[in-house]
N, CA, C and O atoms as a MOPAC input file, in Angstrom:
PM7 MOZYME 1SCF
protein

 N      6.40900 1     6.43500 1   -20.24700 1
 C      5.42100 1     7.34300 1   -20.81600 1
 C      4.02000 1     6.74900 1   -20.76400 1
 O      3.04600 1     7.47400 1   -20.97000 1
 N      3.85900 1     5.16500 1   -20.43600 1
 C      2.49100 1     4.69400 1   -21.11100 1
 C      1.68100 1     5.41000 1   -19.80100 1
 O      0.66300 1     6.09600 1   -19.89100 1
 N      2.55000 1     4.99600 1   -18.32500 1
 C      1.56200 1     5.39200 1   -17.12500 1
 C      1.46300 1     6.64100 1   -17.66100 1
 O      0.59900 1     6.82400 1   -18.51900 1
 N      2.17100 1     7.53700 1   -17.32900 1
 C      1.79800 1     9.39500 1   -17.39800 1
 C      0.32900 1     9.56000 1   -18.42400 1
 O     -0.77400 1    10.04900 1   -18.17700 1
 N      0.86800 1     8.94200 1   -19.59500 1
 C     -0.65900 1     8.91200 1   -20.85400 1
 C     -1.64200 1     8.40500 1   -20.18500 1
 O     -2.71300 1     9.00500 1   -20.27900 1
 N     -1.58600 1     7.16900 1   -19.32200 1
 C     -3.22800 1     6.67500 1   -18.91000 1
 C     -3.87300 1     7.48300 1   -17.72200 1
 O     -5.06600 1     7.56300 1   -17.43000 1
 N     -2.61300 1     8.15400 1   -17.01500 1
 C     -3.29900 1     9.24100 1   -16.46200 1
 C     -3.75700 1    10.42200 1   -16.89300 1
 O     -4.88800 1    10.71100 1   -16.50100 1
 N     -3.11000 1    11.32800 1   -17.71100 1
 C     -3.50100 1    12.13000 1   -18.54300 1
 C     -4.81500 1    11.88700 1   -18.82000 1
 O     -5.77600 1    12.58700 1   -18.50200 1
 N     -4.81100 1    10.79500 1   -19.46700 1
 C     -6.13700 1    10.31200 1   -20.30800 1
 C     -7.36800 1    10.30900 1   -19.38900 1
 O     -8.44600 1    10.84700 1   -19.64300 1
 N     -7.00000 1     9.52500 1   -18.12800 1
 C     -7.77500 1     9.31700 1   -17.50200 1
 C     -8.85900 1    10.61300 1   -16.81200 1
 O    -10.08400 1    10.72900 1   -16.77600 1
 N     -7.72600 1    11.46200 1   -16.31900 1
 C     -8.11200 1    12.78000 1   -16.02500 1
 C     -8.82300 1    13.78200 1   -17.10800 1
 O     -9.43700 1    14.80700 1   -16.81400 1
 N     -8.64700 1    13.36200 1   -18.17600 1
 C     -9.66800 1    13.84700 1   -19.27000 1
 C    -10.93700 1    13.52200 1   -19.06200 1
 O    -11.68900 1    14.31400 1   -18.49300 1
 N    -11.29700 1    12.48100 1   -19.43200 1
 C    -12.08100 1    11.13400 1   -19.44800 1
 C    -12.68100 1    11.41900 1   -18.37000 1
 O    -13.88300 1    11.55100 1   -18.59900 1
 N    -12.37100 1    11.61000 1   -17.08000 1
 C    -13.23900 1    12.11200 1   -15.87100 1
 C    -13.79400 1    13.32900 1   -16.07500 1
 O    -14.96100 1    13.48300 1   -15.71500 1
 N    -13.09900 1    14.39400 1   -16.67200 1
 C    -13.85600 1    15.90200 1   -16.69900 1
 C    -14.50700 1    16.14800 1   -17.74000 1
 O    -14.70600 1    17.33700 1   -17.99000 1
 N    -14.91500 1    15.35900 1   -18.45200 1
 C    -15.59600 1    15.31900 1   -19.53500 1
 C    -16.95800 1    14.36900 1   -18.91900 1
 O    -18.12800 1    14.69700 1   -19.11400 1
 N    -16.66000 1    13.50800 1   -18.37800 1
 C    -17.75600 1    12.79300 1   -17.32200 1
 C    -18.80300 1    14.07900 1   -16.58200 1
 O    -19.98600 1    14.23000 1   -16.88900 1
 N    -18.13100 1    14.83800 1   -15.66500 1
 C    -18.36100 1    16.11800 1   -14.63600 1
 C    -18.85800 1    16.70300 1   -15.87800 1
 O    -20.03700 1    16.41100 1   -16.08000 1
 N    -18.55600 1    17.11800 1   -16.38200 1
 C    -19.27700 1    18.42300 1   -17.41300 1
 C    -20.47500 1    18.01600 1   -18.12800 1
 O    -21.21300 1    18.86500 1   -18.62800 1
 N    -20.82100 1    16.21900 1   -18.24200 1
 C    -22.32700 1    15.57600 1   -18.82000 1
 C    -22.78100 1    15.39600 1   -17.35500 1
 O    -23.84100 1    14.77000 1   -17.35600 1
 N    -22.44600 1    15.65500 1   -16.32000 1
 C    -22.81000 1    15.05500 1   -15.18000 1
 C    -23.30700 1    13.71400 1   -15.13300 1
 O    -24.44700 1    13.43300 1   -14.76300 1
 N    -22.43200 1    12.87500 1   -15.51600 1
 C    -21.90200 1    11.37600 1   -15.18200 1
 C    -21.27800 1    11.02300 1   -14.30000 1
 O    -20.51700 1    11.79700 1   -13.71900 1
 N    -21.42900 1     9.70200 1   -13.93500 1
 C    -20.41200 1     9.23800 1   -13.28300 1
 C    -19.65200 1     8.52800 1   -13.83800 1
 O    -20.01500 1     7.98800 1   -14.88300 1
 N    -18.10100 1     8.25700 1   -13.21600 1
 C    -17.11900 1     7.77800 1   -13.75900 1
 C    -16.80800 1     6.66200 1   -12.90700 1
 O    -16.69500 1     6.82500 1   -11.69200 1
 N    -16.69100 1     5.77100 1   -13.34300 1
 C    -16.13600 1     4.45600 1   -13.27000 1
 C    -14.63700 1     3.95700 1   -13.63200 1
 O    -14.28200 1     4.11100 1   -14.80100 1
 N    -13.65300 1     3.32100 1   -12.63400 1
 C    -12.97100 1     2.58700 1   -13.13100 1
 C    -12.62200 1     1.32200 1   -13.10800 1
 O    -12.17600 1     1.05800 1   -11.99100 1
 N    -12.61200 1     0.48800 1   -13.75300 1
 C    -12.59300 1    -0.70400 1   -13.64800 1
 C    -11.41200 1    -1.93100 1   -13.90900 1
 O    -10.92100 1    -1.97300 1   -15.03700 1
 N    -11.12400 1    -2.55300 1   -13.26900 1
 C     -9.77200 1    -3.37200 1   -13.28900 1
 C    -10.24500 1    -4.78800 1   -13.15400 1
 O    -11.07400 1    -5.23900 1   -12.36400 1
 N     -9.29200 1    -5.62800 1   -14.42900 1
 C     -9.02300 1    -7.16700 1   -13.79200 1
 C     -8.16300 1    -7.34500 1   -14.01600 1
 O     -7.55500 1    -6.60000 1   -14.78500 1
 N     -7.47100 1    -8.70100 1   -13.34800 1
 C     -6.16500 1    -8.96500 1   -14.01800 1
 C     -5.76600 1    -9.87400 1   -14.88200 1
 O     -6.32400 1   -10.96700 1   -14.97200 1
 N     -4.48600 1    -9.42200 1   -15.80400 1
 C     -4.67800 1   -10.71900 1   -17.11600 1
 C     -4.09400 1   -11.87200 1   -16.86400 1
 O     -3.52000 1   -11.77200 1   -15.77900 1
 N     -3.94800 1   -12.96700 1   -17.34800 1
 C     -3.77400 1   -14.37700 1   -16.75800 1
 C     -1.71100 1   -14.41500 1   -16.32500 1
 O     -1.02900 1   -15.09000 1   -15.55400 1
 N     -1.45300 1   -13.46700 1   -17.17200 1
 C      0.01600 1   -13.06100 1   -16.14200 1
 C      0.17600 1   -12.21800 1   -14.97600 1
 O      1.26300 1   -12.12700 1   -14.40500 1
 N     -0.66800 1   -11.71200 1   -14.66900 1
 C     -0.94600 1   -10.88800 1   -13.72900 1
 C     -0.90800 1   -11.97000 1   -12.46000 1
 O     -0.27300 1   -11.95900 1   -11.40600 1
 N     -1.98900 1   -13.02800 1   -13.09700 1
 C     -2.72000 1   -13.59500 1   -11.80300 1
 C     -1.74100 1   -14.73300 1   -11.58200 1
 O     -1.99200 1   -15.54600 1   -10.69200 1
 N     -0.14900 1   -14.91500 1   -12.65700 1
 C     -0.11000 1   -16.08800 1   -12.25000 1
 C      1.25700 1   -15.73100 1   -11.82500 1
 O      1.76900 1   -16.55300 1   -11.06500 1
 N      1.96900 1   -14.70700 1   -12.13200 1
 C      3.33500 1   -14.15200 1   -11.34700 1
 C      3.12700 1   -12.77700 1   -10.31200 1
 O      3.98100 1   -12.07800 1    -9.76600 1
 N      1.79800 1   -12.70900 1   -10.28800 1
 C      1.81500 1   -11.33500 1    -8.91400 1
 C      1.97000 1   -10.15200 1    -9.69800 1
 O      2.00000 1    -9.99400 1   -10.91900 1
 N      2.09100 1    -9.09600 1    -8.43500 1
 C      2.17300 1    -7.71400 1    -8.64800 1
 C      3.77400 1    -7.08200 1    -7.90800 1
 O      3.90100 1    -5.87900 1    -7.68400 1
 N      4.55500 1    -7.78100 1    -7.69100 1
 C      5.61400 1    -7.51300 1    -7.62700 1
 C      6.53400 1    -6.44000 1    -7.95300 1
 O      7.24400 1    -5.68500 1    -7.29000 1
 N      6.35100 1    -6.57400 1    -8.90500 1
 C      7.07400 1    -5.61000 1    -9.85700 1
 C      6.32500 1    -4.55900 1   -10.23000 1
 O      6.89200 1    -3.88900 1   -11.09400 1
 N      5.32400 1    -4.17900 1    -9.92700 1
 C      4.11100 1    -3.39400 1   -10.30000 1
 C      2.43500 1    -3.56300 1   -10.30100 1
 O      1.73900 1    -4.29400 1   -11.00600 1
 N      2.15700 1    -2.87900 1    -9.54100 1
 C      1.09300 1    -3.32200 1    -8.41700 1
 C     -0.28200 1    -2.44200 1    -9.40900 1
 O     -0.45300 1    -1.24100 1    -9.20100 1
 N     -0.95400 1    -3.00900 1   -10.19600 1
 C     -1.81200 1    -2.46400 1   -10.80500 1
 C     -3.33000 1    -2.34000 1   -10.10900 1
 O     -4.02000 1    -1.63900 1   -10.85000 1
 N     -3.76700 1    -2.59800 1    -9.42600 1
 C     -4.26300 1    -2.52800 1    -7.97800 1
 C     -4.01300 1    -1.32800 1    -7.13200 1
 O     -4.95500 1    -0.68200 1    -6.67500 1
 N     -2.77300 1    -1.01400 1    -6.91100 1
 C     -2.33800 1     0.15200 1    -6.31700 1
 C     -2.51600 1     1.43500 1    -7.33300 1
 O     -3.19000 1     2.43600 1    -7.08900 1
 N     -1.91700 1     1.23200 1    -8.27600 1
 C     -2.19300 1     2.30100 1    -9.39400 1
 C     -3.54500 1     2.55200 1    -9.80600 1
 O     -3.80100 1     3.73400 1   -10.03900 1
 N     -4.93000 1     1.29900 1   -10.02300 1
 C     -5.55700 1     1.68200 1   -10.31800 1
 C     -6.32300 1     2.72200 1    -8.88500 1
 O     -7.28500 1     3.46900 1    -9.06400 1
 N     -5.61500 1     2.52400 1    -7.51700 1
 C     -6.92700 1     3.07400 1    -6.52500 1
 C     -6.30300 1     4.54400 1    -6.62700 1
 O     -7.15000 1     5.41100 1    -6.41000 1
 N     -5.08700 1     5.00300 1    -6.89200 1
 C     -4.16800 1     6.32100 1    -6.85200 1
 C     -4.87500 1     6.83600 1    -8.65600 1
 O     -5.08800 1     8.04800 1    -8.68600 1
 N     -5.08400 1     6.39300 1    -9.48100 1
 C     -5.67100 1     6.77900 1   -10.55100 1
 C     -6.92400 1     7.40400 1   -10.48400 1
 O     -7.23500 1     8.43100 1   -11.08800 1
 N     -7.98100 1     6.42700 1    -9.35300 1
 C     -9.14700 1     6.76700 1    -8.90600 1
 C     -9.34200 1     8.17100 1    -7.67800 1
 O    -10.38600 1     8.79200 1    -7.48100 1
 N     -8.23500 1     8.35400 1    -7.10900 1
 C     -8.30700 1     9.29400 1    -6.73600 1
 C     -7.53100 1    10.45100 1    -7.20600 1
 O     -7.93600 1    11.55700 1    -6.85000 1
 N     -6.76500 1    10.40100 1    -7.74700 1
 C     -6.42300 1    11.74400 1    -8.93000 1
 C     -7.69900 1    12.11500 1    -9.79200 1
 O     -7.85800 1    13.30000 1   -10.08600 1
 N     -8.80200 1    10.98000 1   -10.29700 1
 C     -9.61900 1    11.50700 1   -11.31600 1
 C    -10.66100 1    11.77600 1   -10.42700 1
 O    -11.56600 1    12.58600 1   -10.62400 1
 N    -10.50500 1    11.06300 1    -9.43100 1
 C    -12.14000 1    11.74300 1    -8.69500 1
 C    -13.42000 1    10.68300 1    -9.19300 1
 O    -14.62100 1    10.87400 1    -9.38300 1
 N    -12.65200 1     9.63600 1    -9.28700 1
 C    -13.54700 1     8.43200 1   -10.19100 1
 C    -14.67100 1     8.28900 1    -8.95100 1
 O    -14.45400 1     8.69200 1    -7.80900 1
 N    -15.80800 1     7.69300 1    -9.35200 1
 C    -17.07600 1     7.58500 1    -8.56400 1
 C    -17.11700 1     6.76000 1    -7.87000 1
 O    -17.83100 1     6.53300 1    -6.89300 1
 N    -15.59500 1     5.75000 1    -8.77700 1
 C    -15.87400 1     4.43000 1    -7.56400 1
 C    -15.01100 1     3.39900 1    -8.58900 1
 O    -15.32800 1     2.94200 1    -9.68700 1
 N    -13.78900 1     3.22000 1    -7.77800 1
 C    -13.48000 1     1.48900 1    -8.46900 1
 C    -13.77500 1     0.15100 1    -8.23500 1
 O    -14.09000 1    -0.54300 1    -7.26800 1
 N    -13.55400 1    -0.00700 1    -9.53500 1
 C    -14.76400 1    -1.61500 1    -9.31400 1
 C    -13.24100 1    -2.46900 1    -9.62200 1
 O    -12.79500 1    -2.31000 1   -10.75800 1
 N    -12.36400 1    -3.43500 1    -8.58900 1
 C    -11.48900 1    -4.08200 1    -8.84000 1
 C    -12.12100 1    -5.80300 1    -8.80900 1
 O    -12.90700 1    -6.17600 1    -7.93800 1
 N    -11.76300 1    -6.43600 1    -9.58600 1
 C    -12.33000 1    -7.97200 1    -9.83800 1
 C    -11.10900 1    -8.76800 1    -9.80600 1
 O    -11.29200 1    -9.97700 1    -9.95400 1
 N    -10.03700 1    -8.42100 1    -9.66500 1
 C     -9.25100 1    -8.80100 1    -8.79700 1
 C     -9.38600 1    -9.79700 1    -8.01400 1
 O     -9.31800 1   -10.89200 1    -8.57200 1
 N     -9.59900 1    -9.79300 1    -6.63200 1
 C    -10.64500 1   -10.49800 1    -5.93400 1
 C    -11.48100 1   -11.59700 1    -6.55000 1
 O    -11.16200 1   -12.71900 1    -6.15600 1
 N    -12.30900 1   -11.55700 1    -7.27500 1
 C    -13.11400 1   -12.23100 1    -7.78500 1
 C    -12.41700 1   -13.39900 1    -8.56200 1
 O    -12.77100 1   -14.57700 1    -8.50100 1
 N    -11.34000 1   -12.88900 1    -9.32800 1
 C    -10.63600 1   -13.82800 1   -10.82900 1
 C     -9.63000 1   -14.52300 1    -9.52100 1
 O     -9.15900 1   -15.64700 1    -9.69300 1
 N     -9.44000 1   -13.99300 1    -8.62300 1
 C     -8.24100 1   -14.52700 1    -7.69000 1
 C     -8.78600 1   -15.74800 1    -6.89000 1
 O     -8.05500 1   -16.56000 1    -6.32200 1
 N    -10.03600 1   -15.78700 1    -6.90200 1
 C    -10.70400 1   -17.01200 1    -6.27200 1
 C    -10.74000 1   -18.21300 1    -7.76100 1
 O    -10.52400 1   -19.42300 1    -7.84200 1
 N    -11.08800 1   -17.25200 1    -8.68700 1
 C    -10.97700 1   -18.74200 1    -9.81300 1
 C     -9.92500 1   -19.30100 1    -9.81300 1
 O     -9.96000 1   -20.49800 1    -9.52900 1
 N     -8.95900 1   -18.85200 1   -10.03800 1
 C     -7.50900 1   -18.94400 1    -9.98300 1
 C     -7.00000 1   -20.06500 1    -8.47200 1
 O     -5.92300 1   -20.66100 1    -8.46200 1
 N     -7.87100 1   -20.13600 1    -7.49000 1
 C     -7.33900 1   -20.09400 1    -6.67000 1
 C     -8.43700 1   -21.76600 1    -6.60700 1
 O     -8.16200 1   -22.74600 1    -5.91600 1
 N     -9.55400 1   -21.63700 1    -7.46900 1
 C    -10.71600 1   -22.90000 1    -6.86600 1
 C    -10.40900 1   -24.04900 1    -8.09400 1
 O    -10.74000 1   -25.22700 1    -7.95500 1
 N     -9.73100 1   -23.53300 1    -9.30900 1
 C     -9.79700 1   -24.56600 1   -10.85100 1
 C     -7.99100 1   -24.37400 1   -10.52100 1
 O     -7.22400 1   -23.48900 1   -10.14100 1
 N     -7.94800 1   -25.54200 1   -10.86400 1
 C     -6.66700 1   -26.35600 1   -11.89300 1
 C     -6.07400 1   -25.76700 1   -12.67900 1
 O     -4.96800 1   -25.23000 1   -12.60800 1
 N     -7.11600 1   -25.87300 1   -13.83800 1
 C     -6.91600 1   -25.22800 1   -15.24300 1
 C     -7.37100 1   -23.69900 1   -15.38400 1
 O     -8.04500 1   -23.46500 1   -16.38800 1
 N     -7.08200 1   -22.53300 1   -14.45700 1
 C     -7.76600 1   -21.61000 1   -14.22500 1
 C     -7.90300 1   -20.74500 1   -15.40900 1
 O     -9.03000 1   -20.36800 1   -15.73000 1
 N     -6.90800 1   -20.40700 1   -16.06500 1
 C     -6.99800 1   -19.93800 1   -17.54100 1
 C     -8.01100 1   -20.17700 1   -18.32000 1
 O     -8.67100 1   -19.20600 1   -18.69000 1
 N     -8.39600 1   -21.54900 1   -18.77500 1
 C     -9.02000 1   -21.88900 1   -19.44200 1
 C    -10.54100 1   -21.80400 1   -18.96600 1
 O    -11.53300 1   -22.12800 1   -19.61900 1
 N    -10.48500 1   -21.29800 1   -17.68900 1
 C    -11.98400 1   -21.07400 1   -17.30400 1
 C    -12.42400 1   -20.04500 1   -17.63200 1
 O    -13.58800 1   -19.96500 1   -18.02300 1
 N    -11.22000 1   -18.46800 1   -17.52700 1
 C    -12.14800 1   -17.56100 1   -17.41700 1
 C    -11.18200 1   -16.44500 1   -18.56900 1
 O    -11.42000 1   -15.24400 1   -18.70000 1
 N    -10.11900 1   -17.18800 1   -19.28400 1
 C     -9.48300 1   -16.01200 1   -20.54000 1
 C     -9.55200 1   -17.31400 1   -21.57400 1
 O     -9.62600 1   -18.50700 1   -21.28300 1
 N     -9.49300 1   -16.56600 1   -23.10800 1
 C     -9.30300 1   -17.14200 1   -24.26100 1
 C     -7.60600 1   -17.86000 1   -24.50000 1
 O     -6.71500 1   -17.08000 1   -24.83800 1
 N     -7.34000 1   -19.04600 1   -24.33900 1
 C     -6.36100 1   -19.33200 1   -24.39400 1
 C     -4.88800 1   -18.89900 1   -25.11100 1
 O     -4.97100 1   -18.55500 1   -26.29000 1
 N     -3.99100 1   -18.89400 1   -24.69300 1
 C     -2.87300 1   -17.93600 1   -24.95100 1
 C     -3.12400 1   -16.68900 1   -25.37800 1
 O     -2.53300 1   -16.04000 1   -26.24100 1
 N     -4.38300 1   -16.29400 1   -24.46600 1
 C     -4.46900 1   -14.39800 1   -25.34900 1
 C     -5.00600 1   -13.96400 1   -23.56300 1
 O     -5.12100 1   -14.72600 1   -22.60300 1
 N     -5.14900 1   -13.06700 1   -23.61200 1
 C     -4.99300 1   -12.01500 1   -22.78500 1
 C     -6.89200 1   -11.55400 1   -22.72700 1
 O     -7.32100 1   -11.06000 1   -21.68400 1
 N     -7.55500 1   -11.71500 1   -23.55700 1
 C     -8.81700 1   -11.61700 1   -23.37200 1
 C     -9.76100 1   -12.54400 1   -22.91300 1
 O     -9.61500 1   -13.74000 1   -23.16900 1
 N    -10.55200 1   -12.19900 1   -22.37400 1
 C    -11.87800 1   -12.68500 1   -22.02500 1
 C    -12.25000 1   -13.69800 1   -22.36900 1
 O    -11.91400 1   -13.75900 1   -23.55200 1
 N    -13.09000 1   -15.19200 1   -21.92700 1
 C    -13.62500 1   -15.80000 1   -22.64000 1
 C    -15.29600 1   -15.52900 1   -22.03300 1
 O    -15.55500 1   -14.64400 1   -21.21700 1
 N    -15.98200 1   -16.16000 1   -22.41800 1
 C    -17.61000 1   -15.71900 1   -22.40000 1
 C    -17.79600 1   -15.69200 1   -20.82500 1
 O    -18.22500 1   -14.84600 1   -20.04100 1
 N    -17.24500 1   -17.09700 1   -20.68200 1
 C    -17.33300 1   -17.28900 1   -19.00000 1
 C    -16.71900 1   -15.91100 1   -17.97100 1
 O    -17.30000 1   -15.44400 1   -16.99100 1
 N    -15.16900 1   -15.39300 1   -18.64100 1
 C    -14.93700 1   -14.32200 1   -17.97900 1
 C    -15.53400 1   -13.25700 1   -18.13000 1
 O    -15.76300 1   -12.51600 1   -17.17400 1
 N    -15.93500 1   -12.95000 1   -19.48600 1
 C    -16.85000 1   -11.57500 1   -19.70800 1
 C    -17.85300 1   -11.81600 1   -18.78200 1
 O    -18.05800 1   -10.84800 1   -18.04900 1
 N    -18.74800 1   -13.06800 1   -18.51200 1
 C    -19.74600 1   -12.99200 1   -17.26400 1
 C    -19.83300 1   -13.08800 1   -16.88900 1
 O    -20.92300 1   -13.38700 1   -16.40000 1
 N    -18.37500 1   -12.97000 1   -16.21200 1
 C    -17.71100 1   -12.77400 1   -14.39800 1
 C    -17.67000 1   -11.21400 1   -14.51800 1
 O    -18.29500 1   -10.51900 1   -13.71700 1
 N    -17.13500 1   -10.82900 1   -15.24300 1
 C    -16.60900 1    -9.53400 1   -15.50800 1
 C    -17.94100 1    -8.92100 1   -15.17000 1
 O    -18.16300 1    -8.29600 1   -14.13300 1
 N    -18.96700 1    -9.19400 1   -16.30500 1
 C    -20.39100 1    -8.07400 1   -15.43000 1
 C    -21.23700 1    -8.53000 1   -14.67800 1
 O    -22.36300 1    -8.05600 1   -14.53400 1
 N    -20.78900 1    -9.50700 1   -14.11000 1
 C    -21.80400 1    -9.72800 1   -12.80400 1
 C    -21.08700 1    -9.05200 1   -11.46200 1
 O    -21.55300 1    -8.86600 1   -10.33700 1
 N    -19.86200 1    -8.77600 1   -11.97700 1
 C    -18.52300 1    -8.01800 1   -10.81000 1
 C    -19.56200 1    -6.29800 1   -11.44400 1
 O    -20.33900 1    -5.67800 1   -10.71800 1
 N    -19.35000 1    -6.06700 1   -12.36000 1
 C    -19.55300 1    -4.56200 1   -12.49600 1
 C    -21.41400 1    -4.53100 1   -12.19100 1
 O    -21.82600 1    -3.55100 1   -11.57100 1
 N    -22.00700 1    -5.14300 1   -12.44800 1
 C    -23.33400 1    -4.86200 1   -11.88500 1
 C    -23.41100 1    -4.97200 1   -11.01600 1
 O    -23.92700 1    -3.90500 1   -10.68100 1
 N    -23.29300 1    -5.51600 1   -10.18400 1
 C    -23.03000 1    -5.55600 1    -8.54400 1
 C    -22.23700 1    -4.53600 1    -7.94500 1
 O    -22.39300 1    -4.34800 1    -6.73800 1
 N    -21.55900 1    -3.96600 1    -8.46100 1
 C    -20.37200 1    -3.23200 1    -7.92500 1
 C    -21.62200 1    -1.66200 1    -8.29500 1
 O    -22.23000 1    -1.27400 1    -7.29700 1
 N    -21.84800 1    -1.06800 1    -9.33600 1
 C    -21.90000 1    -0.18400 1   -10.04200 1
 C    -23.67900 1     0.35400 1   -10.30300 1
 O    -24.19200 1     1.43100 1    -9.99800 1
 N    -24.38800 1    -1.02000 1   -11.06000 1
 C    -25.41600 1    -0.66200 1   -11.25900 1
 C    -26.47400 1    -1.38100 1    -9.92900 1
 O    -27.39000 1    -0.56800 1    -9.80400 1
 N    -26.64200 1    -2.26300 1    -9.16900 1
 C    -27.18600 1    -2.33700 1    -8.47100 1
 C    -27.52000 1    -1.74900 1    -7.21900 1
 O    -26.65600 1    -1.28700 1    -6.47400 1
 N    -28.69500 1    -1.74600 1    -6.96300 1
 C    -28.78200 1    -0.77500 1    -5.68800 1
 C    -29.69300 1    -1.41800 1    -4.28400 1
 O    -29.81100 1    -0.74200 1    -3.26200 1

């Protein structure tokens, strides 16, 4: 049920975008289990670009890529760019995170 809801949702969330005449954005990274057992079993990458085109999104911004090079250049890659044993952000990743979405989104 959770996918069907984030699409649902999502497809809201876009036509409510269209009707302020906005654009819609979607945006993906992956969390430090993501990056450290794959997409194997479920390819959130794939889902997010099939999400983006069901909603008609303006444009996905995947950082993916980006966290996959940290991951790939530090040792201790966790500790560079999520809050240890949690699943969120640390400062360093939040400003990976918008230097990925300004570049991606607001720059021109």
């Amino acid at each position: 049920d959770g996918i069907n809801n984030i699409m649902k949702n999502v497809k809201l969330i876009s036509s409510m975008a269209r009707e302020i005449d906005s654009s819609f954005y979607i945006v993906i990274y992956p969390w430090p289990e993501t990056l450290e057992y794959g997409e194997k079993h479920f390819s959130w990458q794939e889902f997010a670009e099939e999400l983006c085109q069901l909603s008609d999104c303006s444009k996905l911004i995947n950082a993916f890529p980006e966290f996959n090079k940290i991951k790939e250049k530090f040792l201790h890659w966790k500790k560079e760019i999520y809050i240890l044993q949690d699943v969120h952000l640390n400062a360093k990743g939040n400003r990976l995170l918008a230097e990925i979405i300004y570049k991606s989104a607001l720059k021109y």
